[in-house]
C-alpha positions as CSV (number, residue, x, y, z in Angstrom):
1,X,0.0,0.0,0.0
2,X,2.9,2.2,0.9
3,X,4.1,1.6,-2.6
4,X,0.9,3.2,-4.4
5,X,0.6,6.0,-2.1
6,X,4.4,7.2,-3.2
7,X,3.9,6.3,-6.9
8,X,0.7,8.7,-6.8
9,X,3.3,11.7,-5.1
10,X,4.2,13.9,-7.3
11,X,7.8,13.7,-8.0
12,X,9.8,17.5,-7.1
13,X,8.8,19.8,-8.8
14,X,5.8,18.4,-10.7
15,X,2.6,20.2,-10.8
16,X,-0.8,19.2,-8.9
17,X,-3.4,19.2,-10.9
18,X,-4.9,22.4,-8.3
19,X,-1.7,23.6,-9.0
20,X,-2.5,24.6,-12.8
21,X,-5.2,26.5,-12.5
22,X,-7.8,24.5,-12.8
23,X,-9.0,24.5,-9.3
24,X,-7.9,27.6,-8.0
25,X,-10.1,29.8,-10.4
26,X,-12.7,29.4,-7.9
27,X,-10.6,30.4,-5.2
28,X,-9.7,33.1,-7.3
29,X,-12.7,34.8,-8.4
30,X,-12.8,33.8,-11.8
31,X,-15.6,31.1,-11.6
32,X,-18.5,33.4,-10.3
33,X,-22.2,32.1,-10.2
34,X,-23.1,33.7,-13.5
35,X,-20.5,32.4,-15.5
36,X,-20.7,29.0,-14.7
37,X,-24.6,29.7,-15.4
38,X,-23.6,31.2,-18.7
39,X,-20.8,28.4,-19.7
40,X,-23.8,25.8,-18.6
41,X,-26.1,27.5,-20.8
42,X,-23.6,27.5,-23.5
43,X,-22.8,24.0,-23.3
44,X,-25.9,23.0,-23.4
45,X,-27.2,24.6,-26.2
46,X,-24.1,23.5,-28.5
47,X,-24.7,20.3,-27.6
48,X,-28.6,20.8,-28.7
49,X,-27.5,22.4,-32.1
50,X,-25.1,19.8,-32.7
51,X,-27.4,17.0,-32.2
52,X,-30.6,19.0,-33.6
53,X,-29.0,20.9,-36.3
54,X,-30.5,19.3,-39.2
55,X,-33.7,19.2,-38.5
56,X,-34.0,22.5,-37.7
57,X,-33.4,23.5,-40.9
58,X,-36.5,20.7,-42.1
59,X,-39.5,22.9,-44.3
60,X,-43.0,21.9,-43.9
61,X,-44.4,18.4,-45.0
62,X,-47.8,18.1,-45.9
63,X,-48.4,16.2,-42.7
64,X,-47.4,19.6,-41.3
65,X,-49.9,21.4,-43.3
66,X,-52.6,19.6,-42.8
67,X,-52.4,19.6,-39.3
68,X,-52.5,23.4,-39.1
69,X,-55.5,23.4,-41.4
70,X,-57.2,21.0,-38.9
71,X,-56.1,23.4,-35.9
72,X,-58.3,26.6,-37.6
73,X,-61.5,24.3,-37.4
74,X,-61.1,23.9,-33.5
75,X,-61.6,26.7,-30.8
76,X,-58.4,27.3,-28.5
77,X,-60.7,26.9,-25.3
78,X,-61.3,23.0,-27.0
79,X,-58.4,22.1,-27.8
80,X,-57.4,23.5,-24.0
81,X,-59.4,21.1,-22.7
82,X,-58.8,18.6,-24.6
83,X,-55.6,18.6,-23.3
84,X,-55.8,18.8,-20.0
85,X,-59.0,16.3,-20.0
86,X,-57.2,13.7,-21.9
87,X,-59.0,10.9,-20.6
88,X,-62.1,12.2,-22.4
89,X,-63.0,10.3,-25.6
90,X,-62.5,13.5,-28.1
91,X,-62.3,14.5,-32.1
92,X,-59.4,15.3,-32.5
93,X,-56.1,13.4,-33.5
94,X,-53.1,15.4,-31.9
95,X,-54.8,18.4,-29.7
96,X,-51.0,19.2,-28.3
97,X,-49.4,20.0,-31.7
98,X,-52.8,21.3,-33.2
99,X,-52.3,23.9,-30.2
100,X,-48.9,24.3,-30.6
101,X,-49.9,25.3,-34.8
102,X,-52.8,27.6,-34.1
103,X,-50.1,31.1,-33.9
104,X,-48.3,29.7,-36.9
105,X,-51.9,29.7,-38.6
106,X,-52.7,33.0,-36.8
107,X,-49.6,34.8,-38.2
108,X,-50.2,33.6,-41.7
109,X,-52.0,35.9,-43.3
């Protein structure tokens, strides 16, 4: 055991890994709250757009379309509560993505 514990010593003069830098920036100041929000937020969102890039760029299918012409047929209080109801036996195929294309149908002129 003694054995492991010296080969994991540093040797003189070799640097700890606290010892670079890494570590200390939080000692130091560097790391505050907000940028560790903002360098979450950052690396989450690259890893979003590199996963997602592609089909972000996807156009309309006719599947697409015709669900946003079946959205302008049903009021927004209906679809609402066919939502949040959703043990209730009801019309409509999707009600969550016919919601979520009523404003595209509403900015469309």
């Amino acid at each position: 055991m003694g054995a492991v514990v010296a080969a994991l010593r540093p040797a003189p003069g070799q640097l700890l890994l606290c010892d670079m830098g890494f570590l200390n920036a939080l000692s130091l100041g560097w790391v505050t709250p907000r940028r560790a929000a903002l360098a979450a937020g950052c690396l989450i969102a690259s890893w979003f757009l590199y996963f997602a890039g592609w089909g972000l760029r996807a156009e309309f299918t006719h599947d697409d379309l015709m669900n946003c012409h079946r959205a302008v047929f049903y009021p927004l209080p209906r679809l609402l509560g066919d939502i949040l109801v959703w043990f209730r036996p009801s019309d409509l195929y999707r009600p969550l993505p016919e919601l979520a294309y009523q404003p595209v149908d509403k900015a469309s002129p």
